[in-house]
Residue frames as a rotation matrix with the C-alpha (Angstrom) as fourth column:
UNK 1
0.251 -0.466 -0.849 -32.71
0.158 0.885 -0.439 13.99
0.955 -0.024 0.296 14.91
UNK 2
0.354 -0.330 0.875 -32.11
-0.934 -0.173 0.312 13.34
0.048 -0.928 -0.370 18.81
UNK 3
-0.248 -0.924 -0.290 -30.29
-0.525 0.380 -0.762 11.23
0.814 -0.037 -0.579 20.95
UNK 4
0.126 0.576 0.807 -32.04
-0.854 -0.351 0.384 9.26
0.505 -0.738 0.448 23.54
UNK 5
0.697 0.194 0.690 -30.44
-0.533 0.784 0.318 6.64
-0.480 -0.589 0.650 25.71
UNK 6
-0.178 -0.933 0.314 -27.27
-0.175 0.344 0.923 6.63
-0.968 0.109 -0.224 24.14
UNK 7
-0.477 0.022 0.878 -29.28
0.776 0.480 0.410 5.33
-0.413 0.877 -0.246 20.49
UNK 8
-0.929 0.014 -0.370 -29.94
-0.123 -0.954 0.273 7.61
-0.349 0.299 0.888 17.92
UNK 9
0.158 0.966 0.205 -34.02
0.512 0.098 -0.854 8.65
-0.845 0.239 -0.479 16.99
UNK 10
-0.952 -0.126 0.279 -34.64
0.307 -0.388 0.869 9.67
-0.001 0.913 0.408 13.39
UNK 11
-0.399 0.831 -0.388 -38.12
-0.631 -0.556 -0.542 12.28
-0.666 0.028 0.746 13.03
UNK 12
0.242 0.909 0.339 -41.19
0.107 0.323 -0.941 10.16
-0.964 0.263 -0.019 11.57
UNK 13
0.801 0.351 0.484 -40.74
0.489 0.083 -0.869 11.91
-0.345 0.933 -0.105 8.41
UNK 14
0.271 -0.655 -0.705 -37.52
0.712 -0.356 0.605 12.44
-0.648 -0.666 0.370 6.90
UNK 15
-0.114 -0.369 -0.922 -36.29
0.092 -0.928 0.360 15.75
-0.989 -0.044 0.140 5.70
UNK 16
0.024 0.232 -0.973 -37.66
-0.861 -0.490 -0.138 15.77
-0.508 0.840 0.188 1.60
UNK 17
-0.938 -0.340 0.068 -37.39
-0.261 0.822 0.507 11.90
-0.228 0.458 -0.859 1.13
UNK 18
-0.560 0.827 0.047 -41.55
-0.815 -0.560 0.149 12.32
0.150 0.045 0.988 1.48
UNK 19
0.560 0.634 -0.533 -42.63
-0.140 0.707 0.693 8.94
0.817 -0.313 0.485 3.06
UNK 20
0.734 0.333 0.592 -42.82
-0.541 -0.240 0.806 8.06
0.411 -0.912 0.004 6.52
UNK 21
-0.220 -0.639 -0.737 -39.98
-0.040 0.761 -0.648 5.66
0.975 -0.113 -0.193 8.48
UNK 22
0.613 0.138 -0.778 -40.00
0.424 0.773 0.472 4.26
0.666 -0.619 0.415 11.68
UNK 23
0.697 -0.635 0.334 -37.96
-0.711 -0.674 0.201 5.79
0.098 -0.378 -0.921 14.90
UNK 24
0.412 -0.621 -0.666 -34.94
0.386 0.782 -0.491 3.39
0.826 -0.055 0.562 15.07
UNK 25
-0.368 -0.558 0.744 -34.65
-0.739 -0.310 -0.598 2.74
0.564 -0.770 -0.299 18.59
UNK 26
0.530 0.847 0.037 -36.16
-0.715 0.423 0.556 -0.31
0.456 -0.321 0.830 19.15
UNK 27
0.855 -0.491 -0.167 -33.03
0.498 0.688 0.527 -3.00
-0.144 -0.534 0.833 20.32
UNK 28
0.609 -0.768 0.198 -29.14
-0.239 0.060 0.969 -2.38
-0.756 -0.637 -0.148 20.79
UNK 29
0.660 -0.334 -0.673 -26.98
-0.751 -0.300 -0.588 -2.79
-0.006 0.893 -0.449 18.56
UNK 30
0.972 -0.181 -0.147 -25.38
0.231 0.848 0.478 -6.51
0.038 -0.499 0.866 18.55
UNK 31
0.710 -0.698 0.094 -22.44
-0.246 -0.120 0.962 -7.28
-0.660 -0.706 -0.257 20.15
UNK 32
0.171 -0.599 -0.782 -19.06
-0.961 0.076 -0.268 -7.82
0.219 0.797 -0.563 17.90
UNK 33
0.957 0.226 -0.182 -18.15
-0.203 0.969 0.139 -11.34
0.208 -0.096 0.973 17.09
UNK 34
0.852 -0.513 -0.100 -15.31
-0.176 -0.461 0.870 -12.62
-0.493 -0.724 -0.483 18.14
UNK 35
0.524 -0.513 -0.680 -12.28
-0.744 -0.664 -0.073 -12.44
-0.414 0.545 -0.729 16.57
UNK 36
0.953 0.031 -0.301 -10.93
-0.133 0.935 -0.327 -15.78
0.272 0.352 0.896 14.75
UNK 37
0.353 -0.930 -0.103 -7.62
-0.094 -0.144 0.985 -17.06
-0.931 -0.338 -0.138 15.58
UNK 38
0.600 -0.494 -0.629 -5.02
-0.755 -0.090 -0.649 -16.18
0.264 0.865 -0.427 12.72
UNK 39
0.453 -0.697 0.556 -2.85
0.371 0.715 0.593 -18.99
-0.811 -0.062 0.582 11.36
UNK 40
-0.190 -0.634 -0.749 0.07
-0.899 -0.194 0.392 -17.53
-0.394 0.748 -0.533 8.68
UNK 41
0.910 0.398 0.119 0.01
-0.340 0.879 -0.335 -19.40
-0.238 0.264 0.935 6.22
UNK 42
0.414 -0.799 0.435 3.31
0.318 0.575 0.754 -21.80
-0.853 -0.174 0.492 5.91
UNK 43
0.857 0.007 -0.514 5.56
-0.501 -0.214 -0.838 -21.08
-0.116 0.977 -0.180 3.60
UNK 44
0.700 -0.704 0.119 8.30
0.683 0.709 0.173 -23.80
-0.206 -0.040 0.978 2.18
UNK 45
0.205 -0.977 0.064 11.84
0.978 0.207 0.014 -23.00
-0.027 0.060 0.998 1.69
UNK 46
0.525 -0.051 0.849 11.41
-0.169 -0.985 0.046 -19.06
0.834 -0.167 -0.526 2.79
UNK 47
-0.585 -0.758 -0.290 14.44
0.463 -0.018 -0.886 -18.21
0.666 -0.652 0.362 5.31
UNK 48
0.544 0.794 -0.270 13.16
0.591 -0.135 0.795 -17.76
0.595 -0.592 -0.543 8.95
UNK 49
0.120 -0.574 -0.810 15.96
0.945 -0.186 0.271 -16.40
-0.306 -0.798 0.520 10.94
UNK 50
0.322 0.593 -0.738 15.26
0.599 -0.731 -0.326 -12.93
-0.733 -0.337 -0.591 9.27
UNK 51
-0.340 -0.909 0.241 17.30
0.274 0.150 0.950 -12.91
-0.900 0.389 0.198 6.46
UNK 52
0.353 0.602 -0.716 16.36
-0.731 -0.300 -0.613 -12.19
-0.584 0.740 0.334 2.48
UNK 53
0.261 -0.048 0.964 16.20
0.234 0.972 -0.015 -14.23
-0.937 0.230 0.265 0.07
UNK 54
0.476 -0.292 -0.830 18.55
-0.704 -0.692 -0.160 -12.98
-0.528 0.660 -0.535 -2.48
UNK 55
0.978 0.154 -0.139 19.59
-0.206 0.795 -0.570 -15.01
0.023 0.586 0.810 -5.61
UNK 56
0.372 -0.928 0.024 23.26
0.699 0.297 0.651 -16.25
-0.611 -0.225 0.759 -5.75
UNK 57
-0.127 -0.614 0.779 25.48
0.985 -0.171 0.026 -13.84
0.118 0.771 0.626 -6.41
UNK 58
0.341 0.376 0.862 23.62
0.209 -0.924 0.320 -10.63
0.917 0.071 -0.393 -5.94
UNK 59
-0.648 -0.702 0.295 25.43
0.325 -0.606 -0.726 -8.36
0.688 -0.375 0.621 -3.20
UNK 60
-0.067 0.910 -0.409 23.16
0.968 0.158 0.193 -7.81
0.240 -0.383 -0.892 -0.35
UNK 61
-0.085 -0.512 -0.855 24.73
0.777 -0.571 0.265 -4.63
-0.624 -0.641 0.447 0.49
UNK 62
-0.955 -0.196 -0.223 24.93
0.013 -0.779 0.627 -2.92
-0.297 0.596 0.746 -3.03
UNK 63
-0.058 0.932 -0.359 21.60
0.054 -0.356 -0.933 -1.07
-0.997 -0.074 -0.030 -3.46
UNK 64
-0.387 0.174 -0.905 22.54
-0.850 -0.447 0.278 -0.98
-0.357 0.877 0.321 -7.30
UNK 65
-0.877 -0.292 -0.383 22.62
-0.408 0.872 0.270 -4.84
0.255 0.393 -0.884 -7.65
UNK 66
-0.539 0.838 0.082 19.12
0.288 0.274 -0.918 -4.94
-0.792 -0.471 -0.389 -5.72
UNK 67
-0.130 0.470 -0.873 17.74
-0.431 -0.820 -0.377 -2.37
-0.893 0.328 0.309 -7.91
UNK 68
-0.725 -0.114 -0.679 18.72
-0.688 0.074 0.722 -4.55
-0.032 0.991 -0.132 -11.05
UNK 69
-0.795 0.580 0.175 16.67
0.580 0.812 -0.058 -7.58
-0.175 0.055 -0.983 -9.90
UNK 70
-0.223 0.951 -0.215 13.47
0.342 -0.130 -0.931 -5.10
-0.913 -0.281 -0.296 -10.43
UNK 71
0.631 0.325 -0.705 14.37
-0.405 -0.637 -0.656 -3.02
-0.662 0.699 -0.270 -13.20
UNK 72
-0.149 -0.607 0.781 16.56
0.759 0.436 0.484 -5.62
-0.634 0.665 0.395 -16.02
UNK 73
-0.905 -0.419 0.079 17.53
0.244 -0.357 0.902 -4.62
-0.349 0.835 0.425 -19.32
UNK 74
-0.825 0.512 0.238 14.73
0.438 0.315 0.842 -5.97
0.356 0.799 -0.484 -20.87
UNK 75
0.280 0.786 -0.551 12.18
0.898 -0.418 -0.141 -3.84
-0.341 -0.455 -0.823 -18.30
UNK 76
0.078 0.033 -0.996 13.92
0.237 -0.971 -0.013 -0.87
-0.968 -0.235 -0.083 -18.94
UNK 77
-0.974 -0.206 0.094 13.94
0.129 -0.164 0.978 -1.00
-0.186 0.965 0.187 -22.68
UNK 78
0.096 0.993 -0.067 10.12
0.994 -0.099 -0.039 -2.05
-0.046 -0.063 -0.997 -22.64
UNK 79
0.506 0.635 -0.584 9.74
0.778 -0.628 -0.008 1.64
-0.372 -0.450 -0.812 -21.12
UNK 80
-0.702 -0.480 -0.526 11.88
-0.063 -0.694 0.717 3.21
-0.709 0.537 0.458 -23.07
UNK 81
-0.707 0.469 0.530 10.57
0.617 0.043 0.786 1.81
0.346 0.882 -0.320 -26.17
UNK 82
-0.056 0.963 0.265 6.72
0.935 -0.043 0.352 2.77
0.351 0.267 -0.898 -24.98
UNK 83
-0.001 0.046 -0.999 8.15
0.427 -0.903 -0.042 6.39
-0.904 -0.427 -0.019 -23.24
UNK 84
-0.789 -0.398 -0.467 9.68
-0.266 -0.464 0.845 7.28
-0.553 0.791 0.260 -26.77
UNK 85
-0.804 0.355 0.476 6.92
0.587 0.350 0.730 6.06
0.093 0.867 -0.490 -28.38
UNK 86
0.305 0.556 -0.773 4.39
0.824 -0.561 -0.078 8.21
-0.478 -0.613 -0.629 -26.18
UNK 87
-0.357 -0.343 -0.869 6.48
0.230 -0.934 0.274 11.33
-0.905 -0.102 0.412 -26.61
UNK 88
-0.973 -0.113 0.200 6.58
0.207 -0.050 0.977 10.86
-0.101 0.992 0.072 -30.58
UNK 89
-0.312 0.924 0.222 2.57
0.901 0.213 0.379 10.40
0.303 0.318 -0.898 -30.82
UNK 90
0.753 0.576 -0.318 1.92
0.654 -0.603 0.457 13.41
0.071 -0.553 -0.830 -28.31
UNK 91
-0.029 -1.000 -0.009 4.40
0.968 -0.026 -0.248 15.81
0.248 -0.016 0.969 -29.17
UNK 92
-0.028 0.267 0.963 2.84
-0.181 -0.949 0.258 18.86
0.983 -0.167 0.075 -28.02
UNK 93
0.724 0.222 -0.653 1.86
0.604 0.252 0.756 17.19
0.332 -0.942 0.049 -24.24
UNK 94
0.277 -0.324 -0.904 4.89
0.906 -0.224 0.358 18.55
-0.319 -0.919 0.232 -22.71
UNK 95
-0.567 -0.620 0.542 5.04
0.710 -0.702 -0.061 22.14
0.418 0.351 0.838 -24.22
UNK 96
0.493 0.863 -0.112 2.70
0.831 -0.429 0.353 24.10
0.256 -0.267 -0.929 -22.47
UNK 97
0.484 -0.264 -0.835 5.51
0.502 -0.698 0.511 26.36
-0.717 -0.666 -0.205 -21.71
UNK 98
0.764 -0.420 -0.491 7.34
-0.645 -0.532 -0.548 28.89
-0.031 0.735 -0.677 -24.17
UNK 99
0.256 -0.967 0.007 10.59
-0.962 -0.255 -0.099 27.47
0.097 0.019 -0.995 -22.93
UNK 100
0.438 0.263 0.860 10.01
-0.261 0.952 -0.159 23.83
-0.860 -0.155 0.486 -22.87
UNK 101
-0.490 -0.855 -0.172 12.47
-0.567 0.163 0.807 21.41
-0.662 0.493 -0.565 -24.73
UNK 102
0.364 0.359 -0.859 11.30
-0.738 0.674 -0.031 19.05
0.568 0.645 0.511 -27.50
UNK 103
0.675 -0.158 0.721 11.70
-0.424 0.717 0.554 15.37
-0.604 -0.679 0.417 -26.72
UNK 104
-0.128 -0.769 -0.627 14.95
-0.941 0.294 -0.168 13.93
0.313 0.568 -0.761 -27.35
UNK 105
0.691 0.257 -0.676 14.10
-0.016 0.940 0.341 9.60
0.723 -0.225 0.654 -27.18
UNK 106
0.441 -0.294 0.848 15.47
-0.888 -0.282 0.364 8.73
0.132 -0.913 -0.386 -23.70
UNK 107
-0.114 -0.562 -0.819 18.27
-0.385 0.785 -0.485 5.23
0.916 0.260 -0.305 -22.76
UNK 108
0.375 0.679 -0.631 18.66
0.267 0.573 0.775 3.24
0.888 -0.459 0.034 -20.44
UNK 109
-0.731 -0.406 -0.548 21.10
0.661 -0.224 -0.716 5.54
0.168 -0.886 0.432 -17.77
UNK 110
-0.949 0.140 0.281 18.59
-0.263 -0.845 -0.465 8.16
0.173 -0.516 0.839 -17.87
UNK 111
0.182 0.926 -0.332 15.71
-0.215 0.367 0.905 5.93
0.960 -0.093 0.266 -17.39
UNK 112
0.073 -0.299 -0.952 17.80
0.738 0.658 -0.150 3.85
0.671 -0.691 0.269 -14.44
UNK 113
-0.898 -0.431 -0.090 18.39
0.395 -0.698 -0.597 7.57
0.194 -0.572 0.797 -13.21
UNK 114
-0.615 0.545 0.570 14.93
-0.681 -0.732 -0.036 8.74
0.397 -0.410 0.821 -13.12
UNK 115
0.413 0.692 -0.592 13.38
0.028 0.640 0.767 6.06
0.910 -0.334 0.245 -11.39
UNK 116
-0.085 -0.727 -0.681 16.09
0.774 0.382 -0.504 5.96
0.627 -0.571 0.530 -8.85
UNK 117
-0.918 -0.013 0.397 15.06
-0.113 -0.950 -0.292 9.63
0.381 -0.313 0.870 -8.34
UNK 118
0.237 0.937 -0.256 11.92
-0.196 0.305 0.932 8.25
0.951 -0.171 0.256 -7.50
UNK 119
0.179 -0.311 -0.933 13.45
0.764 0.641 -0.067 5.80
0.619 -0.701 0.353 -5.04
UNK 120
-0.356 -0.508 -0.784 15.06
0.924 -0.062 -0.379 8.78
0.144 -0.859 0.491 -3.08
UNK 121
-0.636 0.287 0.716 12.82
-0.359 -0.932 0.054 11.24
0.683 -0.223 0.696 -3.49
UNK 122
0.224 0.831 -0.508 10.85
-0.066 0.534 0.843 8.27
0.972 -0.156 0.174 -1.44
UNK 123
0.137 -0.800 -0.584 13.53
0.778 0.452 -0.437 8.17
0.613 -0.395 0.684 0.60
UNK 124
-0.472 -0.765 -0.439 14.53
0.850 -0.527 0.006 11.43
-0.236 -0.370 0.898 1.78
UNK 125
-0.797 0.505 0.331 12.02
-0.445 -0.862 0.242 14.77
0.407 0.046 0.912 0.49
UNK 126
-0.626 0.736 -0.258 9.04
0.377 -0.004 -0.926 15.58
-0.683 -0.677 -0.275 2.40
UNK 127
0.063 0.870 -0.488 7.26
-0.189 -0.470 -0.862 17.69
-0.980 0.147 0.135 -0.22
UNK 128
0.903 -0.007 -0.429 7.65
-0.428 0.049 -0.902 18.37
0.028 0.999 0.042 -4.08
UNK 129
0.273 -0.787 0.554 10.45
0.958 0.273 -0.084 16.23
-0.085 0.554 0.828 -6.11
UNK 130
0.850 -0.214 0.481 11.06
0.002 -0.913 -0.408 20.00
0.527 0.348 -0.776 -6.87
UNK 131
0.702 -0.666 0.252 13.51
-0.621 -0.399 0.675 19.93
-0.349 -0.630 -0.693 -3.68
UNK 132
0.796 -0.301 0.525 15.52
0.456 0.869 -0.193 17.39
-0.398 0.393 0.829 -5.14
UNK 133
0.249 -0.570 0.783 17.25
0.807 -0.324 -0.493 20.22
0.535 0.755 0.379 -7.27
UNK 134
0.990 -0.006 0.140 17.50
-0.076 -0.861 0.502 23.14
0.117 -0.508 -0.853 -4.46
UNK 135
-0.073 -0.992 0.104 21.24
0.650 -0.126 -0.749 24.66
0.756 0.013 0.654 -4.63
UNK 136
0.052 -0.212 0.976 20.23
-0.483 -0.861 -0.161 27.00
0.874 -0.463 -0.147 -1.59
UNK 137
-0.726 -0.520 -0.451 21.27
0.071 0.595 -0.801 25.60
0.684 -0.613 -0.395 1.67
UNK 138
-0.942 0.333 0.034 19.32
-0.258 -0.655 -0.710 28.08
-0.215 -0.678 0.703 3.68
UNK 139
-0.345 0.869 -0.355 16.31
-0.907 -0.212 0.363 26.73
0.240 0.448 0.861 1.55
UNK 140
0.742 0.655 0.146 16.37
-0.671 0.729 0.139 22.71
-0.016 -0.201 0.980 2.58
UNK 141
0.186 -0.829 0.527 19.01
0.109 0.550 0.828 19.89
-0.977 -0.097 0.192 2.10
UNK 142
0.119 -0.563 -0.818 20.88
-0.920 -0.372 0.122 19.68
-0.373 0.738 -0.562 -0.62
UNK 143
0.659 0.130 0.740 20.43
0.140 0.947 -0.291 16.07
-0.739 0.295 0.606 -3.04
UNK 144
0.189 -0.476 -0.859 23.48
-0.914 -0.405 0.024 16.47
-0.359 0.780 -0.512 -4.59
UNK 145
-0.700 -0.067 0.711 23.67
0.117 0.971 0.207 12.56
-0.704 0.228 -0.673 -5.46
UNK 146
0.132 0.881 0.455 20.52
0.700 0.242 -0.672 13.00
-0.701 0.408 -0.585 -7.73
UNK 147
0.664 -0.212 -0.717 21.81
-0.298 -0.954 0.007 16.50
-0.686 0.210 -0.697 -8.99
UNK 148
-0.263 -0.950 -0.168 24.57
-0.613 0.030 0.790 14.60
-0.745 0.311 -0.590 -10.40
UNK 149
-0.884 -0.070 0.463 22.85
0.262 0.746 0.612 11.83
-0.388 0.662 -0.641 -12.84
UNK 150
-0.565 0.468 0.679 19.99
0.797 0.095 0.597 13.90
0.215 0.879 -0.426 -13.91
UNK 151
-0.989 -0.142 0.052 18.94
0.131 -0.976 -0.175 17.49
0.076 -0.166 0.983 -14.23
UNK 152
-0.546 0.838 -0.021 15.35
0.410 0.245 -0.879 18.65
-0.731 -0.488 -0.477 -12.99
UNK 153
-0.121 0.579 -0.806 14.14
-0.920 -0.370 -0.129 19.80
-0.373 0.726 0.578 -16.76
UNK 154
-0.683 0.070 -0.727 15.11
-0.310 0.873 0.375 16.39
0.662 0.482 -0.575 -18.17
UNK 155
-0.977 0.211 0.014 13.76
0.170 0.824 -0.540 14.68
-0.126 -0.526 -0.841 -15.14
UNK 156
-0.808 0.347 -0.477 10.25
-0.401 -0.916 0.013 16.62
-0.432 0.201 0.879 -15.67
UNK 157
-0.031 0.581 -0.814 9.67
-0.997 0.037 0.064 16.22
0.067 0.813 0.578 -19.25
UNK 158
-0.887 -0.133 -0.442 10.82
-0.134 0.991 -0.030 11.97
0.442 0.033 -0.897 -18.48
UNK 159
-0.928 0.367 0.070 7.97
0.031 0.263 -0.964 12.57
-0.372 -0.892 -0.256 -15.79
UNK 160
-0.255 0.703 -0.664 5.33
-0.705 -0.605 -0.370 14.11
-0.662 0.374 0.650 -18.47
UNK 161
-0.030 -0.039 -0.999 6.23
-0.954 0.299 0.017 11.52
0.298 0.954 -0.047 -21.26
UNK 162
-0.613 -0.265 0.745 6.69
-0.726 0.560 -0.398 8.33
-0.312 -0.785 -0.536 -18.79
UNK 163
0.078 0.943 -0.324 4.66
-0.997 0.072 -0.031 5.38
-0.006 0.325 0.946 -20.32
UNK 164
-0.406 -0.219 0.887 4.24
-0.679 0.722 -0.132 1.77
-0.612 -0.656 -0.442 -19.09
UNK 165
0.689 0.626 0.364 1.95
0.032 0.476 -0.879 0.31
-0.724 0.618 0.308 -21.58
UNK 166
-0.772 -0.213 0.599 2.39
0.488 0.405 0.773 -0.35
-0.407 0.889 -0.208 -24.96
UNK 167
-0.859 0.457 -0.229 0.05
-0.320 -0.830 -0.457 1.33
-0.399 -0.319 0.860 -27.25
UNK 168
-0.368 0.735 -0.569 -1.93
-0.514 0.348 0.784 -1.35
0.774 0.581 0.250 -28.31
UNK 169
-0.489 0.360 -0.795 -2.75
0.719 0.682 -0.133 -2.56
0.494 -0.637 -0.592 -25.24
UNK 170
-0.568 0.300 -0.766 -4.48
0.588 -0.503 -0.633 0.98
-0.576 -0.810 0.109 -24.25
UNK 171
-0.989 0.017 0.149 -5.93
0.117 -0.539 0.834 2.08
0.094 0.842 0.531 -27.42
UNK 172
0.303 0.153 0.941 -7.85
0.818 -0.549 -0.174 4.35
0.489 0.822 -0.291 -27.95
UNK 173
0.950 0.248 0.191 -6.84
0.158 -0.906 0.393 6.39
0.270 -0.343 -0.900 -25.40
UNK 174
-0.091 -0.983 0.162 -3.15
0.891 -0.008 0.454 6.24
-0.445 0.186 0.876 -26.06
């Protein structure tokens, strides 16, 4: 393979494909086209002056009252129901270790807590969720907000056992 005049030449025959090609250097490469012009598309009764659009009532300020509009009751039961069901079916999955807990069926604070640990491990750790739980100063920051509503064995085994489906909607490989 050379380079001649800026366009690349491929050898007659290439390298074990065993039939014959053409050098490909015969025209330029075409010019790009130009770019269309972008219209957004309109949207009706969406607030322009930069604002959100937050139902009546809901606290822009309180990050818990946001948090409910995503995750309701009725989501976080759903995922209970299908974590605790998960665990129950696959009760070996999270023992691989001597010292590993059985599953006790998880609710909805320690569901509302380990997602949230998501949220700020999204927030605020650079590497493993592991730092999340570090009690040595000298070792990284200290998440004692997260430290407080759910310990990093529970949070773990919630991570191991975690299940969005239902298990008829994924069978057989549930």
């Amino acid at each position: 393979m050379t380079v001649s005049a800026g366009f690349l030449c491929l050898p007659r025959r290439l390298w074990g494909w065993g039939y014959d090609i053409d050098v490909i250097t015969s025209k330029a490469p075409p010019e790009p086209w130009p770019i269309p012009a972008f219209e957004p598309l309109p949207l009706s009764g969406a607030p322009t002056d930069g604002e959100g659009s937050l139902p009546d009532g809901v606290n822009p300020d309180d990050p818990y009252a946001i948090f409910k509009l995503f995750f309701t009751d009725n989501i976080l039961l759903a995922l209970i129901k299908n974590t605790n069901e998960f665990a129950e079916l696959h009760p070996g999955f999270g023992l691989k270790n001597k010292g590993a807990r059985r599953w006790r069926s998880t609710n909805v604070e320690e569901l509302r807590a380990y997602i949230a640990t998501y949220i700020w491990a999204g927030l605020f750790v650079k590497g493993d969720t592991k730092e999340l739980w570090n009690k040595d100063p000298m070792e990284g920051p200290q998440h004692s907000i997260v430290t407080k509503y759910i310990g990093k064995n529970r949070w773990q085994q919630l991570d191991q056992y975690f299940h969005i489906s239902t298990r008829e909607a994924v069978r057989p490989h549930y």
